[in-house]
Residue frames as qw, qx, qy, qz and C-alpha x, y, z in Angstrom:
[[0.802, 0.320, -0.164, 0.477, 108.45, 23.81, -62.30],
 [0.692, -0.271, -0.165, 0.649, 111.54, 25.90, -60.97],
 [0.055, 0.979, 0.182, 0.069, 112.01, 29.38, -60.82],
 [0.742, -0.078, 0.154, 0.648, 115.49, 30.49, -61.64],
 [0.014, -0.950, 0.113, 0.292, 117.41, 34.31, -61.63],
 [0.733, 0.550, 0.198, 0.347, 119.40, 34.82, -64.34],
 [0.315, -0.630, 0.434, 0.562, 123.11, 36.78, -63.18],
 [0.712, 0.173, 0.286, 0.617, 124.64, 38.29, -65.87],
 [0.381, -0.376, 0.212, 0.818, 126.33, 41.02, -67.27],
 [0.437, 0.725, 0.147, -0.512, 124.52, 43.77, -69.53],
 [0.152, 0.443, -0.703, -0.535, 127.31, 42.98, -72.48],
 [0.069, -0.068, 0.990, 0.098, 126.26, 39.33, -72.19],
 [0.424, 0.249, 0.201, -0.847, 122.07, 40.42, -72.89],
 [0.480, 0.327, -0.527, -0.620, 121.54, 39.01, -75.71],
 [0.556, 0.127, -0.820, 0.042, 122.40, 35.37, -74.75],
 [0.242, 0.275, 0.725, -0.583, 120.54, 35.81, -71.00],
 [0.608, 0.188, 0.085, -0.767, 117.36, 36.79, -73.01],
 [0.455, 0.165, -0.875, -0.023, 118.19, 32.85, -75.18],
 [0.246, 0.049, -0.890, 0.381, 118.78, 31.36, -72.38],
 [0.371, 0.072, 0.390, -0.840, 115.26, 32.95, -70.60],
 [0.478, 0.321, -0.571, -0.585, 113.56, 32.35, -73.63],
 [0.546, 0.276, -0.788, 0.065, 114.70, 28.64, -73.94],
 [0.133, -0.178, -0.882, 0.415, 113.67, 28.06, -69.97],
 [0.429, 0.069, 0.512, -0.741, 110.52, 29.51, -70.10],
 [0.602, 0.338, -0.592, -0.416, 109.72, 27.53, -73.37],
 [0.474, 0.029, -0.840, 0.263, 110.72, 24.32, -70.68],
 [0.553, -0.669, -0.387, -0.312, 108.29, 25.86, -67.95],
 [0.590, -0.146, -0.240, 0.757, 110.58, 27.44, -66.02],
 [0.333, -0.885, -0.172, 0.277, 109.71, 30.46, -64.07],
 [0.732, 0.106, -0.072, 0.669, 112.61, 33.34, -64.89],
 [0.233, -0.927, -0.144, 0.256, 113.56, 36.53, -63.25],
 [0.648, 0.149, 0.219, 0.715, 115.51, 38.44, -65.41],
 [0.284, -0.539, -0.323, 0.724, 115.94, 41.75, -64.60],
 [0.107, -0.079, -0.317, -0.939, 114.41, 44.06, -67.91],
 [0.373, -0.423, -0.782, -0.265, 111.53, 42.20, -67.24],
 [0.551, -0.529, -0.583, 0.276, 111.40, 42.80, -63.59],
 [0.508, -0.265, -0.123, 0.810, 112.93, 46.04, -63.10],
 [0.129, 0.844, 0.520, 0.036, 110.99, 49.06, -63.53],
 [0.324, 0.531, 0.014, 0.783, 112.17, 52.73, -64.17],
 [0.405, -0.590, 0.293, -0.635, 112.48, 54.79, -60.34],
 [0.932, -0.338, -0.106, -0.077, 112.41, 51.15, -59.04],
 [0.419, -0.746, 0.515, -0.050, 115.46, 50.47, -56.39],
 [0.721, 0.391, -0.563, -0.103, 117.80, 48.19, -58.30],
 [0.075, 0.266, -0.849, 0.450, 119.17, 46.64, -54.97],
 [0.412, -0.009, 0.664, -0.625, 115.77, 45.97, -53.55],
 [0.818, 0.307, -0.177, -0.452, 114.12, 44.62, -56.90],
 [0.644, 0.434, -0.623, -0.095, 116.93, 42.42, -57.04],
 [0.188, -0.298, 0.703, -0.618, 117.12, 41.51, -53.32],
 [0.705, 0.149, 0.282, -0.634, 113.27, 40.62, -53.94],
 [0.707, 0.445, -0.452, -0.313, 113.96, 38.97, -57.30],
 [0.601, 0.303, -0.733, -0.097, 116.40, 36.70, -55.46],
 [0.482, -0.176, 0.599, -0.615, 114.18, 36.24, -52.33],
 [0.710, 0.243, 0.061, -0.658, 111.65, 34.54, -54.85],
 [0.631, 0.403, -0.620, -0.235, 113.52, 32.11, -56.83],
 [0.992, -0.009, -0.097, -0.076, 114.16, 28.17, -56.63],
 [0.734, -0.029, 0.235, 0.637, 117.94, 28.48, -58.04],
 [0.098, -0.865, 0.214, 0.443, 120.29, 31.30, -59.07],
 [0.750, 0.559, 0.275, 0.220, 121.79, 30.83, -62.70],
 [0.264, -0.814, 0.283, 0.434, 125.04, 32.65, -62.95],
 [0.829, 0.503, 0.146, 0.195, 126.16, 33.37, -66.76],
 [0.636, -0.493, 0.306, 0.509, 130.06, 32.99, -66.90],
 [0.559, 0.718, 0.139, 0.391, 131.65, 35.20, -69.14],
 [0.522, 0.241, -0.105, 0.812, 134.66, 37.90, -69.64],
 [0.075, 0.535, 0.026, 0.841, 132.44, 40.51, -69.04],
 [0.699, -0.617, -0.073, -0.354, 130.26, 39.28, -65.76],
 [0.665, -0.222, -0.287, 0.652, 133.65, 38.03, -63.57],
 [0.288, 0.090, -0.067, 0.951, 134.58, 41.84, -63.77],
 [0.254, -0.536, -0.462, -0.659, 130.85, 42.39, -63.59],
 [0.117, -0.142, 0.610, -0.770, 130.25, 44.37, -59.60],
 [0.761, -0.083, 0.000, -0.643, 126.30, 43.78, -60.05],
 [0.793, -0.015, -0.606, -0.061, 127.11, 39.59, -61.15],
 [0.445, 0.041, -0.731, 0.515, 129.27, 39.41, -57.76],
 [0.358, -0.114, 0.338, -0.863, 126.70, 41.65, -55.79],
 [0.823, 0.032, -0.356, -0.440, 123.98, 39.15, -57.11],
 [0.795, -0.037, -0.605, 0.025, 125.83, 36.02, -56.14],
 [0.366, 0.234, -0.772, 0.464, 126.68, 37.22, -52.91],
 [0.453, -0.157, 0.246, -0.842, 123.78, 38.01, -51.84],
 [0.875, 0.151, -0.259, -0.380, 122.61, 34.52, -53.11],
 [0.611, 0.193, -0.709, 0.293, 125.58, 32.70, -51.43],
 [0.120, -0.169, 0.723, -0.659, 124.31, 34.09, -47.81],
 [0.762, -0.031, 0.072, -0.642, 120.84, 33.27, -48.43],
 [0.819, 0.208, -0.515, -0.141, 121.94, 29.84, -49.15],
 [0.437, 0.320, -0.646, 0.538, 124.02, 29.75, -45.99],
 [0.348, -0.196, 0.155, -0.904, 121.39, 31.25, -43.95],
 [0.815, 0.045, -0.026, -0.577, 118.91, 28.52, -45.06],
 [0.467, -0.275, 0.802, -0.251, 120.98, 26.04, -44.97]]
């Protein structure tokens, strides 16, 4: 199946871990960043890596991830790779 990064916003935690949950339960692959992210580990280059790896990018819309620098760092980095590749 698909492999899919999960954007979102620490407030919004709870409801990414669901939502993880709930696709890997469907056989879905997910990169979600407690998992993936290690203490001393570069949070720009895990996540750089994280969304080198994936299928699709999952972006959870909420109050707190619009306002959220990491969500918009995430998707832009995911909107050139998509441009890039084409």
């Amino acid at each position: 199946m698909s492999s899919v990064f999960l954007s979102h916003s620490h407030a919004d935690k709870p409801f990414a871990r669901k939502l993880a949950a709930d696709l890997r339960l469907a056989g879905h692959a997910v990169w979600i960043d407690e998992a993936e992210i290690n203490i001393g580990d570069s949070l720009v280059l895990k996540i750089r890596e994280g969304l080198d790896q994936v299928d699709f990018v999952a972006a959870i819309i909420s109050s707190h991830s619009v306002n959220s620098e990491w969500v918009t760092r995430e998707l832009d980095i995911a909107s050139n790779r998509e441009m890039k590749e084409k």
